[in-house]
DSSP file (Angstrom, degrees, kcal/mol; ACC not computed):
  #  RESIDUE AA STRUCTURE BP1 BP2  ACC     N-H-->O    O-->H-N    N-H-->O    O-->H-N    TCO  KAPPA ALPHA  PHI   PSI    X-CA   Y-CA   Z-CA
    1    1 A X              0   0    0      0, 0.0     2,-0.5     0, 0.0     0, 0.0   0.000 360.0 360.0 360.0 128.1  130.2   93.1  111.8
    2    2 A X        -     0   0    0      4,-0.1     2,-0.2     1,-0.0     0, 0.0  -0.788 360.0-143.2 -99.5 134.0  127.7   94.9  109.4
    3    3 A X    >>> -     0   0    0     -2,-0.5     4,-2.3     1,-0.1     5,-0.6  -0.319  31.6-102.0 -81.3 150.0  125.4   97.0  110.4
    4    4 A X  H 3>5S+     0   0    0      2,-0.2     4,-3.3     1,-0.2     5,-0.3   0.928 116.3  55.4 -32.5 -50.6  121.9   97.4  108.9
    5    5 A X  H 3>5S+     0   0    0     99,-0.3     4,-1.4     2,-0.2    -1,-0.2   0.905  97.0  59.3 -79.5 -15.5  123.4  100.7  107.1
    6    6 A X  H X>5S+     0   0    0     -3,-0.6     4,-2.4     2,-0.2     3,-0.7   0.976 108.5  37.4 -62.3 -56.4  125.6   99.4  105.7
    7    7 A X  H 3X5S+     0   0    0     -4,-2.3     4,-2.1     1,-0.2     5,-0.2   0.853 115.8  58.9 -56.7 -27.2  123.5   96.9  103.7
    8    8 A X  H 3X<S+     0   0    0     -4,-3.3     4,-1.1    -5,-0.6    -1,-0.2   0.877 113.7  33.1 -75.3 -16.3  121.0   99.5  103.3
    9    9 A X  H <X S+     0   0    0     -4,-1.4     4,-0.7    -3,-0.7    -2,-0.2   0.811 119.7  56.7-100.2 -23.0  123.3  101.8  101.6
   10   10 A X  H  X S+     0   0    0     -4,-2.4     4,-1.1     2,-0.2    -3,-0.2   0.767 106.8  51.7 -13.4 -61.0  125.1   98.8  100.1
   11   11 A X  H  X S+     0   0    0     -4,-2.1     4,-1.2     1,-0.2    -2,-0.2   0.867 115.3  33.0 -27.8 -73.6  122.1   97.9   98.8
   12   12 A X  H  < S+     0   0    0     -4,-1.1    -2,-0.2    -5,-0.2     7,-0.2   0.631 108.2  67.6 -78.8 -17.6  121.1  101.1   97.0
   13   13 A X  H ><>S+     0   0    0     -4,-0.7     5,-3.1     2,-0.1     3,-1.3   0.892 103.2  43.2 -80.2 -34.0  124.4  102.1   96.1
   14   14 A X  H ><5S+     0   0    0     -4,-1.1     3,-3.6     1,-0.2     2,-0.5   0.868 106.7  63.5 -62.0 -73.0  124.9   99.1   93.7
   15   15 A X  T 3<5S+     0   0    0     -4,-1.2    -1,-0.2     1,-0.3    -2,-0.1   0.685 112.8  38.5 -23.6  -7.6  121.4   99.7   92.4
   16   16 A X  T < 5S-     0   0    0     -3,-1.3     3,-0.5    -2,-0.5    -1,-0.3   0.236 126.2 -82.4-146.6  35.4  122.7  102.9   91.3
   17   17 A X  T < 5S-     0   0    0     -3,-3.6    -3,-0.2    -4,-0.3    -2,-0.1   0.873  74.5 -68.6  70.6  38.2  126.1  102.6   90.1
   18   18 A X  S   <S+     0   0    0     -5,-3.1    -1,-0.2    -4,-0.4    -4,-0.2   0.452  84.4 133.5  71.8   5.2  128.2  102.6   92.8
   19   19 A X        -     0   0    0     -3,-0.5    -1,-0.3    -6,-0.4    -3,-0.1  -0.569  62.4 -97.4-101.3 166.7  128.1  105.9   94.3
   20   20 A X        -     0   0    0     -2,-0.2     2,-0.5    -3,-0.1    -1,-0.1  -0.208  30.7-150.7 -78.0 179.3  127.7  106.2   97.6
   21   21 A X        -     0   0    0    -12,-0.1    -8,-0.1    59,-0.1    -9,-0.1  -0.865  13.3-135.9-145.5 100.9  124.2  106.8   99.4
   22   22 A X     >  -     0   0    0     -2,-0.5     4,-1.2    55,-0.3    58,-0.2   0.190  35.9-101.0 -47.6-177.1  123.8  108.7  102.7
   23   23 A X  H  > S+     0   0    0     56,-0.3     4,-5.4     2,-0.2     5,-0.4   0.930 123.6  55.1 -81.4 -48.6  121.1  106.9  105.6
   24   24 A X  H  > S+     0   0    0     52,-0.3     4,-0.8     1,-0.2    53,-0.1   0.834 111.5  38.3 -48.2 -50.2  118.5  109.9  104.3
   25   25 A X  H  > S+     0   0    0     52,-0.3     4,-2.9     2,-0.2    -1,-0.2   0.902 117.9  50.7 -53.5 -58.7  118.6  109.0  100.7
   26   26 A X  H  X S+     0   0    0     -4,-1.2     4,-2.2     1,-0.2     5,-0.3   0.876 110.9  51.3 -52.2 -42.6  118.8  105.2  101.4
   27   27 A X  H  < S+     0   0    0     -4,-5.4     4,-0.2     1,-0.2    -1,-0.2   0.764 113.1  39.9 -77.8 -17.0  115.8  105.5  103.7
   28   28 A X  H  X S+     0   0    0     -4,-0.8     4,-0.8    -5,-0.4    -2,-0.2   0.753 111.9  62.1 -85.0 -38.5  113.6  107.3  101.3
   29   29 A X  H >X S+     0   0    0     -4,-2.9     4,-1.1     2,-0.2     3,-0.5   0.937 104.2  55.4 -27.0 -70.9  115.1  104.7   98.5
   30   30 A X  H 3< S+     0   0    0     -4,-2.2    -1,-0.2     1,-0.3    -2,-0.1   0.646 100.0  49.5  16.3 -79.4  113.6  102.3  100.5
   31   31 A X  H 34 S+     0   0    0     -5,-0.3    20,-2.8    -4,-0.2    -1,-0.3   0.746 103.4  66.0 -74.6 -18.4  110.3  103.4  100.6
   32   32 A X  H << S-     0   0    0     -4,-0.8     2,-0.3    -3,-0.5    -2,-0.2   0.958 110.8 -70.8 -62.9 -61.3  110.1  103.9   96.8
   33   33 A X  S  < S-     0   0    0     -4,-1.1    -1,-0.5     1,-0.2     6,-0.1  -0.917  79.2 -17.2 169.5-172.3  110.4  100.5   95.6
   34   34 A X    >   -     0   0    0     -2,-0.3     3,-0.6     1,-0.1    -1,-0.2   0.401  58.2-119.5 -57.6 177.0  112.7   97.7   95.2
   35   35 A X  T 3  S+     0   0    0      1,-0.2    -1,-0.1     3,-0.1   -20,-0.1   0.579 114.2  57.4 -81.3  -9.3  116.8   98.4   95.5
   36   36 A X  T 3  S+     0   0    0      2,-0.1    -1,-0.2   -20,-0.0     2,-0.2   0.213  84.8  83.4-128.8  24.5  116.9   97.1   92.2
   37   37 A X  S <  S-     0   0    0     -3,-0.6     2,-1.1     2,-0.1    -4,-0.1  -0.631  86.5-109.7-108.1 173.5  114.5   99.5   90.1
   38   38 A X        +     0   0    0     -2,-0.2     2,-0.3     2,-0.0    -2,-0.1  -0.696  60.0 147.4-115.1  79.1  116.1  102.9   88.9
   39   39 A X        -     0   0    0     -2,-1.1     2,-0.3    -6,-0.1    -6,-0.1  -0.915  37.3-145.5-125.7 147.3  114.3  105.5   91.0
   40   40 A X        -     0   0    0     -2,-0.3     2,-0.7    -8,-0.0    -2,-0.0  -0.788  22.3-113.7-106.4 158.1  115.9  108.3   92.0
   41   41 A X        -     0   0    0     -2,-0.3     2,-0.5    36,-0.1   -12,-0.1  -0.830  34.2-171.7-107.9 117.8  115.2  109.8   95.3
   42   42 A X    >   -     0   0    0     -2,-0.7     3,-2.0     1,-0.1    -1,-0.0  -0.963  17.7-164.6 -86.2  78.0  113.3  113.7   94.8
   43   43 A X  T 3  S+     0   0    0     -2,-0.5    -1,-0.1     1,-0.2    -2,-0.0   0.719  92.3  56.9 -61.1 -16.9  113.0  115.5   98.0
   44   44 A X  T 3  S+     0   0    0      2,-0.0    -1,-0.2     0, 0.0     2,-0.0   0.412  84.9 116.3 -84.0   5.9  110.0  118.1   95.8
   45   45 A X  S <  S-     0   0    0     -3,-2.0     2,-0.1     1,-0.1    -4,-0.0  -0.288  71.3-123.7 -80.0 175.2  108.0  114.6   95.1
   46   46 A X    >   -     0   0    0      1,-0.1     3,-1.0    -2,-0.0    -1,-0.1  -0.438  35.0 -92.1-102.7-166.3  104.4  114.4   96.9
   47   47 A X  T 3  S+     0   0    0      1,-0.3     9,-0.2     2,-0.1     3,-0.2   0.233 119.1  74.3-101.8  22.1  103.7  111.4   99.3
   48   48 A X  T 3  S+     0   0    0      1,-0.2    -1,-0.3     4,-0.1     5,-0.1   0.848  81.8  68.6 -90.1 -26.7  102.2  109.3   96.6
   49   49 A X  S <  S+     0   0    0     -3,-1.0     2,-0.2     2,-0.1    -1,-0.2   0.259  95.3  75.8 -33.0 -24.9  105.7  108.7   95.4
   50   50 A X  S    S-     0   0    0     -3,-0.2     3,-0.3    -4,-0.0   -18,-0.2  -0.739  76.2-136.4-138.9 115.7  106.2  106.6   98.7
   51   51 A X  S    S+     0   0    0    -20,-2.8   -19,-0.1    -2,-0.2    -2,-0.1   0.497 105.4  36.7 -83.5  17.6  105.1  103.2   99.6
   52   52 A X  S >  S-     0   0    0    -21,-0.2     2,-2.7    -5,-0.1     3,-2.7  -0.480  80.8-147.3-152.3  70.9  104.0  104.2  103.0
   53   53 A X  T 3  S+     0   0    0     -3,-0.3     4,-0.2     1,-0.3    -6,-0.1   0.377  96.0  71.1 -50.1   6.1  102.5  107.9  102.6
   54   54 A X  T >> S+     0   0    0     -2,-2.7     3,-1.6     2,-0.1     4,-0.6   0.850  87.0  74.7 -82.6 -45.7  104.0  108.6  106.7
   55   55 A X  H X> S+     0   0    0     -3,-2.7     4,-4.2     1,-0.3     3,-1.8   0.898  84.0  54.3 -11.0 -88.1  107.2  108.5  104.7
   56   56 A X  H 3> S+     0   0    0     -4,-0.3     4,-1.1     1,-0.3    -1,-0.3   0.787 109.6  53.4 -40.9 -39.0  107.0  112.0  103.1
   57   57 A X  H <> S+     0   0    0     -3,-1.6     4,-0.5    -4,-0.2    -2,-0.3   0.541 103.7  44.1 -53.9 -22.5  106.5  113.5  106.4
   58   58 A X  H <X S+     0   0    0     -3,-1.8     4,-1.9    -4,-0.6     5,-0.3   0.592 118.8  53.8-106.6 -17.5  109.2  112.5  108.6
   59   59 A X  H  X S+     0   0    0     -4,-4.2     4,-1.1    -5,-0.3    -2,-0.2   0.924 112.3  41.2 -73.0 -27.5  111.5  113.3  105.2
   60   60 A X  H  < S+     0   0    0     -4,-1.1     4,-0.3    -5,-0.3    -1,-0.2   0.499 117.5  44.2 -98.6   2.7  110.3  116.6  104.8
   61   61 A X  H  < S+     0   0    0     -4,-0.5     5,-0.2     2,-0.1    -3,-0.1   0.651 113.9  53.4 -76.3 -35.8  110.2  117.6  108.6
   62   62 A X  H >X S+     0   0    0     -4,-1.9     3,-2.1     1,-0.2     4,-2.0   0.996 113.1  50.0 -46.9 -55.7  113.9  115.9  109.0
   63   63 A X  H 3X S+     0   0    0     -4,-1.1     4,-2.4    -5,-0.3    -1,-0.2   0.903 111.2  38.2 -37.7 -65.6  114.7  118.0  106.3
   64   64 A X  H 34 S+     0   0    0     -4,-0.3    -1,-0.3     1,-0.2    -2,-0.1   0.161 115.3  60.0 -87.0  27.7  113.4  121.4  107.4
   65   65 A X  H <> S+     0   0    0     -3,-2.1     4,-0.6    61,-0.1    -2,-0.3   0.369 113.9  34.4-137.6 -43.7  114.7  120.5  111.0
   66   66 A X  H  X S+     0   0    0     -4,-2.0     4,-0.7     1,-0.2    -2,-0.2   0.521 110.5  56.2-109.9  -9.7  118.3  120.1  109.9
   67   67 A X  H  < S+     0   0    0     -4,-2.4     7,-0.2    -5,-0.2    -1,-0.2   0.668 111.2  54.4 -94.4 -16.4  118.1  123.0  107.1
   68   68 A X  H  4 S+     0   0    0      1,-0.2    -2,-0.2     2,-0.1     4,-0.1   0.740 120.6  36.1 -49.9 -44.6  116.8  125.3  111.1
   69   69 A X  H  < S+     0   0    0     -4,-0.6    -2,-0.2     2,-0.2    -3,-0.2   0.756 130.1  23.3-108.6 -37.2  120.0  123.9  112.4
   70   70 A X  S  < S-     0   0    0     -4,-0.7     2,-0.3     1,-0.5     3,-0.2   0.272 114.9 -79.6-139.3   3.9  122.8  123.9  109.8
   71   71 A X        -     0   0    0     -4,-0.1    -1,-0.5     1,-0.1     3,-0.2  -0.751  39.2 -94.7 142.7 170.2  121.5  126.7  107.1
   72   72 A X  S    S+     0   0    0     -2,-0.3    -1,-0.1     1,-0.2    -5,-0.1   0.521 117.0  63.1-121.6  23.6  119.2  126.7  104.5
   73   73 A X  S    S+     0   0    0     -3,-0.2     2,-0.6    -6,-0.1    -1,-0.2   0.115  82.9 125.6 -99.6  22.5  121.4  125.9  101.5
   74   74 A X        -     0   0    0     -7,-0.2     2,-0.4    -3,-0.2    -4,-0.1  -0.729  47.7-159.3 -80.7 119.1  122.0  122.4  103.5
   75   75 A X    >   -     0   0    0     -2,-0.6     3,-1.1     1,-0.1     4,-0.2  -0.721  12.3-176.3 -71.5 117.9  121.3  119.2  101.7
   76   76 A X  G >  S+     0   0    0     -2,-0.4     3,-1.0     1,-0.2   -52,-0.3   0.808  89.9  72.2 -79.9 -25.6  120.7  116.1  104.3
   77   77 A X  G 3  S+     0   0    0      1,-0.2   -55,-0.3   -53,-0.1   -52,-0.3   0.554  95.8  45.9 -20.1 -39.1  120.5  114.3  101.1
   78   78 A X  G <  S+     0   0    0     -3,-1.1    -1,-0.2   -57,-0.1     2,-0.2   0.534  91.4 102.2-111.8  -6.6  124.6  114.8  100.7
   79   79 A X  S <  S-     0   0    0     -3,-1.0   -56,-0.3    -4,-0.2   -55,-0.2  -0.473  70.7-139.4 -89.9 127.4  125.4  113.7  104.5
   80   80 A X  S    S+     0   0    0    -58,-0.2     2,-0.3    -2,-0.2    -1,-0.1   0.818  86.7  14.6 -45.6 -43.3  126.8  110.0  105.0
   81   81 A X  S    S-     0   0    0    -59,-0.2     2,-0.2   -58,-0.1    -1,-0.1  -0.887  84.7-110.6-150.1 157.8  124.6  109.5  108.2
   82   82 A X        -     0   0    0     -2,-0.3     2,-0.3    23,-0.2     3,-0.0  -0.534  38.7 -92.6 -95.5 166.6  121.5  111.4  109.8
   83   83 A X        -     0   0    0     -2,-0.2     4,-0.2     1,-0.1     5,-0.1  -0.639  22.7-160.5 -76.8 132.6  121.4  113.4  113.0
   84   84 A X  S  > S+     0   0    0     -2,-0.3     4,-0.8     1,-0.2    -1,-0.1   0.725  93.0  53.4-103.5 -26.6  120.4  111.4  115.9
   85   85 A X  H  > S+     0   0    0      2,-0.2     4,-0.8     1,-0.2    -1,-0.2   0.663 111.2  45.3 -81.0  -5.5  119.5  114.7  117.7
   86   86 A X  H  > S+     0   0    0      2,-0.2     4,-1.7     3,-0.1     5,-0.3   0.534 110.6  47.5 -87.7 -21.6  117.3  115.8  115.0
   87   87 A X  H  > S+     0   0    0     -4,-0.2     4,-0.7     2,-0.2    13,-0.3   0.841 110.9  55.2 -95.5 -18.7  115.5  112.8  114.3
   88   88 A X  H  X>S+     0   0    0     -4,-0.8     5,-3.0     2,-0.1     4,-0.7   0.930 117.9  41.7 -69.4 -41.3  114.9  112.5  118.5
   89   89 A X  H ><5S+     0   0    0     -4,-0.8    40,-5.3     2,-0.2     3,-0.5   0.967 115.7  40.1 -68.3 -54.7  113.4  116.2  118.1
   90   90 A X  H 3<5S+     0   0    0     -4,-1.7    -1,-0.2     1,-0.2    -3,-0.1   0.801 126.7  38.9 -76.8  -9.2  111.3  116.2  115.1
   91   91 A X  H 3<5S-     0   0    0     -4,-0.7    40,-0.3    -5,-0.3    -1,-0.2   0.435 110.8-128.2-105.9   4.0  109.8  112.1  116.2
   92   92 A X  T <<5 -     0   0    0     -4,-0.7     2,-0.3    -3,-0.5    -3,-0.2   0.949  59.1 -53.3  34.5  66.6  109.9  113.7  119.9
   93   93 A X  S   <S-     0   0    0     -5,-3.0     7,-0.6    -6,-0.3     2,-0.3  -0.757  92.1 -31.0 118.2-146.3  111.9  110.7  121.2
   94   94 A X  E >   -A   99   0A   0     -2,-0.3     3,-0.6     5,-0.2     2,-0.5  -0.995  52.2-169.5 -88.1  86.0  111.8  106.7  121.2
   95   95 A X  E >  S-A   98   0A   0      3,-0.6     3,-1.5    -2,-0.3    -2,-0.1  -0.940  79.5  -6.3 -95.5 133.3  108.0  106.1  121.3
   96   96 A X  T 3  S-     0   0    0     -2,-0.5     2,-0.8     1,-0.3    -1,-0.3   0.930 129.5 -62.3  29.2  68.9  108.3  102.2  122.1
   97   97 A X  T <  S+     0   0    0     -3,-0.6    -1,-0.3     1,-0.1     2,-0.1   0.299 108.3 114.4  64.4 -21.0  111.3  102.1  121.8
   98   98 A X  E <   -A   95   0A   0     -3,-1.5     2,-0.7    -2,-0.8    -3,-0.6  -0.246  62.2-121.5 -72.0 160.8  111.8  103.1  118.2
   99   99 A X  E     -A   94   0A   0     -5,-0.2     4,-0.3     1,-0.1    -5,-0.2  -0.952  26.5-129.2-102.3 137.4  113.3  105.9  116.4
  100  100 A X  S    S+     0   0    0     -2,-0.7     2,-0.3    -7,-0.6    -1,-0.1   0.791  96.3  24.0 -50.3 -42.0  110.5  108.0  114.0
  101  101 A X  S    S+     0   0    0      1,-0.1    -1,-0.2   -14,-0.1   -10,-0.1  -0.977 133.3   2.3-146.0 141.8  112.9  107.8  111.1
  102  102 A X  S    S+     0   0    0     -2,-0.3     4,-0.3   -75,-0.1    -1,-0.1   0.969  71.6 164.8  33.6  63.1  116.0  105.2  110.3
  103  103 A X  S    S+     0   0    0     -4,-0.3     5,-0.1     1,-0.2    -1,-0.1   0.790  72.1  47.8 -63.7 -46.3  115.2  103.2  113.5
  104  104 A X  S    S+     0   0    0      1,-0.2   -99,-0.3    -5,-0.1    -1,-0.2   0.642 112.7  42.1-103.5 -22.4  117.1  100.6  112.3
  105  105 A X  S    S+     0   0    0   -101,-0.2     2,-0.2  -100,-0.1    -2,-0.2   0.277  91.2  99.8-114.3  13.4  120.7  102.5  111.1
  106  106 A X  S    S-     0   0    0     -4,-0.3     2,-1.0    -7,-0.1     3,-0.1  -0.663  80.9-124.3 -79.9 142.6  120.8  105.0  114.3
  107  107 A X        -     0   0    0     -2,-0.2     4,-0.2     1,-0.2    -3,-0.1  -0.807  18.2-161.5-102.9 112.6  123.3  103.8  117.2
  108  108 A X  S >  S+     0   0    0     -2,-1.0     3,-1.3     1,-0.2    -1,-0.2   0.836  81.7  69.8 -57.0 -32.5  120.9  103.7  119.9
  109  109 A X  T 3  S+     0   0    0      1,-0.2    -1,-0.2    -3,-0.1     2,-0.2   0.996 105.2  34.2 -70.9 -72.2  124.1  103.8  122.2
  110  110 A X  T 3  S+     0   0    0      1,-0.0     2,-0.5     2,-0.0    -1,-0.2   0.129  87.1 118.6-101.2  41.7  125.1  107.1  121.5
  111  111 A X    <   -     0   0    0     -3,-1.3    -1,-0.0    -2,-0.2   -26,-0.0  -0.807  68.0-124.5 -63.0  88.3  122.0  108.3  121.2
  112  112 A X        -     0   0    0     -2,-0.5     2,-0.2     1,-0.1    -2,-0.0  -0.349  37.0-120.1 -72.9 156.8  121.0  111.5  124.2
  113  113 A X    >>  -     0   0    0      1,-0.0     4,-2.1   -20,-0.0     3,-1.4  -0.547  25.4-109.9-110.9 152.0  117.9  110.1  125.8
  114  114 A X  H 3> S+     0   0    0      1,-0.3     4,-0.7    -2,-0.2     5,-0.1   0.593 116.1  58.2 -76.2  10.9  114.9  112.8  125.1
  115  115 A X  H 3> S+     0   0    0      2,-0.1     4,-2.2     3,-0.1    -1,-0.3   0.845 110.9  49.0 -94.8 -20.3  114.5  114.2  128.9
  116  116 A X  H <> S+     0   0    0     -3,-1.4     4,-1.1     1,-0.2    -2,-0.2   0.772 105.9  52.0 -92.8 -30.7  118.3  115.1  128.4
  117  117 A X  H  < S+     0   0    0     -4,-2.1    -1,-0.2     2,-0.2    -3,-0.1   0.835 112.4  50.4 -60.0 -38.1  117.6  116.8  124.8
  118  118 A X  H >< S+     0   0    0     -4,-0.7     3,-1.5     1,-0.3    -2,-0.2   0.978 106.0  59.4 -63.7 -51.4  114.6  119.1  127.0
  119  119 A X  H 3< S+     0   0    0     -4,-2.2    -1,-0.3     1,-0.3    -2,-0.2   0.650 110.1  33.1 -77.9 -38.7  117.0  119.9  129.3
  120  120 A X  T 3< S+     0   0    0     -4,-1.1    -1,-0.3     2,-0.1    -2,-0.2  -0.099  85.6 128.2 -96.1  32.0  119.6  121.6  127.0
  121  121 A X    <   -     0   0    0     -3,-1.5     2,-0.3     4,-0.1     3,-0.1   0.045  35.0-178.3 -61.8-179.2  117.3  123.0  125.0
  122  122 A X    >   -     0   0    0      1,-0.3     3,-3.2     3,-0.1    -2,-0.1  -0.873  46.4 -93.0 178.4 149.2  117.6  126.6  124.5
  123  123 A X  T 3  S+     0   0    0     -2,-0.3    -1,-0.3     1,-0.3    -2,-0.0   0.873 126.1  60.6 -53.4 -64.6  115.1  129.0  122.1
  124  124 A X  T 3  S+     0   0    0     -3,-0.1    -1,-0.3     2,-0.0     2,-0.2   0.470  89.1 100.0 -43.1 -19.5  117.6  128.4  119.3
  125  125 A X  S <  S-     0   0    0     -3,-3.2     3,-0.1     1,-0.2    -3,-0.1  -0.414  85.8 -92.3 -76.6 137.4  117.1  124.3  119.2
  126  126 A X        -     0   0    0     -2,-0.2    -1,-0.2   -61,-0.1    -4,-0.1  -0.154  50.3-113.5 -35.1 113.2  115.1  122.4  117.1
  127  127 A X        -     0   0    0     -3,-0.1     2,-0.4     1,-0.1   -35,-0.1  -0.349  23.0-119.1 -55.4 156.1  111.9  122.0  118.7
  128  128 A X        -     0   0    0     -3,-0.1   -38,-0.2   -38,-0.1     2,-0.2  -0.816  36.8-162.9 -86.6 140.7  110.8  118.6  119.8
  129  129 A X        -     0   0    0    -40,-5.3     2,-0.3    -2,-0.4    -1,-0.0  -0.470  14.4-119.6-106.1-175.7  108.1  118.0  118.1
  130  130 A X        -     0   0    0     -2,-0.2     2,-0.4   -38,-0.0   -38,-0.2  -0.879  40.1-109.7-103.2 161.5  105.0  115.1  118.6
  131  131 A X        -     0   0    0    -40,-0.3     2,-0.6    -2,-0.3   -40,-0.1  -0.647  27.9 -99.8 -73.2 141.1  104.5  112.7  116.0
  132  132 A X        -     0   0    0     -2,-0.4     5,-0.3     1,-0.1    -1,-0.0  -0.609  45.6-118.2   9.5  60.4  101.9  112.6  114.0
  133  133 A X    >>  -     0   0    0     -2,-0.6     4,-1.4     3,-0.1     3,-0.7   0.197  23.7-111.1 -63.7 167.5   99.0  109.7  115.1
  134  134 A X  H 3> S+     0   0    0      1,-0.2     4,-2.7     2,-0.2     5,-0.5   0.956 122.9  52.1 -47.6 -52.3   97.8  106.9  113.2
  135  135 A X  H 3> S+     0   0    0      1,-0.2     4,-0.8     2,-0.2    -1,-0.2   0.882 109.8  46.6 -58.0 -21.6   94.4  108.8  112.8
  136  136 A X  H <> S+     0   0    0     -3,-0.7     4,-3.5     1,-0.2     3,-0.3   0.963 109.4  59.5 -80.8 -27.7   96.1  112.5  111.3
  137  137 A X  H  X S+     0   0    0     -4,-1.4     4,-2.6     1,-0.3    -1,-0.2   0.924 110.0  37.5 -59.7 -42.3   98.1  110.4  109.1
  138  138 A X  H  X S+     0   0    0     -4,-2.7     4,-1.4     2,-0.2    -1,-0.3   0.704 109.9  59.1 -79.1 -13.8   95.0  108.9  107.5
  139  139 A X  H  < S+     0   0    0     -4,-0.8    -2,-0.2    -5,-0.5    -1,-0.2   0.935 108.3  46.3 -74.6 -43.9   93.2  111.7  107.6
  140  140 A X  H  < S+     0   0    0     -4,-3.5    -2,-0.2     1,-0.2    -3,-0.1   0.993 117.6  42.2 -57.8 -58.1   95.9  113.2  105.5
  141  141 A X  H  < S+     0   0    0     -4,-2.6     2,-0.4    -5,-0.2    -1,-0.2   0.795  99.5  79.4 -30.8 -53.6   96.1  110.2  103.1
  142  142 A X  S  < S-     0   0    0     -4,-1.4     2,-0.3    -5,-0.2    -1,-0.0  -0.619  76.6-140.7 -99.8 116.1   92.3  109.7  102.8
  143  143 A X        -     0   0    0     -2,-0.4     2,-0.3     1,-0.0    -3,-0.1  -0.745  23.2-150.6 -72.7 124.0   90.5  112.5  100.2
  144  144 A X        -     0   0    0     -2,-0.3     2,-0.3    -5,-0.1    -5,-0.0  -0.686  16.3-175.5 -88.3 142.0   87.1  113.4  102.1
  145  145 A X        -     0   0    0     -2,-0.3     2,-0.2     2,-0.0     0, 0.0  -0.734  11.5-156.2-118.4 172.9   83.8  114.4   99.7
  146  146 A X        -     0   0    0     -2,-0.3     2,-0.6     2,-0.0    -2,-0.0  -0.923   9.1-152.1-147.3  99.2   81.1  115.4  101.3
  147  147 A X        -     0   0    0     -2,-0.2     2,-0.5     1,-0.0    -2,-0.0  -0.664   6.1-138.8 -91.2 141.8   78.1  114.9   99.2
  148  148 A X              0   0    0     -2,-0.6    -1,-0.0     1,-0.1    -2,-0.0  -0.840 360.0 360.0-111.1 119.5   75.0  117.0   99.5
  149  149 A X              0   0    0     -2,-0.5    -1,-0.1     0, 0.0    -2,-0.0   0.472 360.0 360.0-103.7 360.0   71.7  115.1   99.3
């Protein structure tokens, strides 16, 4: 059977000459534009870069969640597959059932369920964090002026 990462890194790896493409790279690919345009994926780009400006946030907090955890010359970028306990901590769970980032190429099965993450927590673990809401996210997105009459 194939899973969903596999055709998403399937996907983007032809689009780019056959090398392979971790779940992190693929899911930020993704979000760029089509599989079959020639973008390369720039963790220093800003969140305009992105077709979905939430994007840039759950890449750069996976990111700085998994460089806490495994060093800070670690590229998640170079990794076949993402951390299923880092992406439950920095999206602080399932909310409705989803995962915050690569929902669709995580194995939900062997997944730790988030009261079970609290529970072995320890001051050295990745905090869990909350998400983000629809409203901060636009707030971020949307440039305020304030004009003085």
């Amino acid at each position: 059977m194939i899973s969903n990462h596999m055709l998403l890194s399937f996907s983007q790896s032809v689009a780019h000459g056959g090398q392979p493409i971790g779940q992190l790279t693929a899911y930020a690919l993704a979000h760029m534009g089509p599989a079959r345009s020639n973008i390369e994926y720039n963790p220093d780009v800003g969140l305009e870069a992105y077709t979905n400006s939430s994007v840039h946030t759950r890449l750069t907090s996976y990111t700085e969640a998994a460089r806490s955890v495994h060093g800070p010359a670690y590229d998640p970028r170079t990794e076949e597959r993402l951390d299923p306990e880092i992406v439950m901590r920095v999206g602080e769970g399932k909310k409705h059932g989803r995962f915050w980032l690569g929902d669709v190429v995580l194995n939900t099965g062997s997944t730790p369920p988030l009261n079970r993450l609290r529970a072995a927590s320890t001051s050295s673990s990745v905090p869990i964090s909350q998400r983000p809401t629809a409203v901060a996210a636009l707030q971020v997105s949307i440039p305020v002026s304030f004009v003085v009459l």
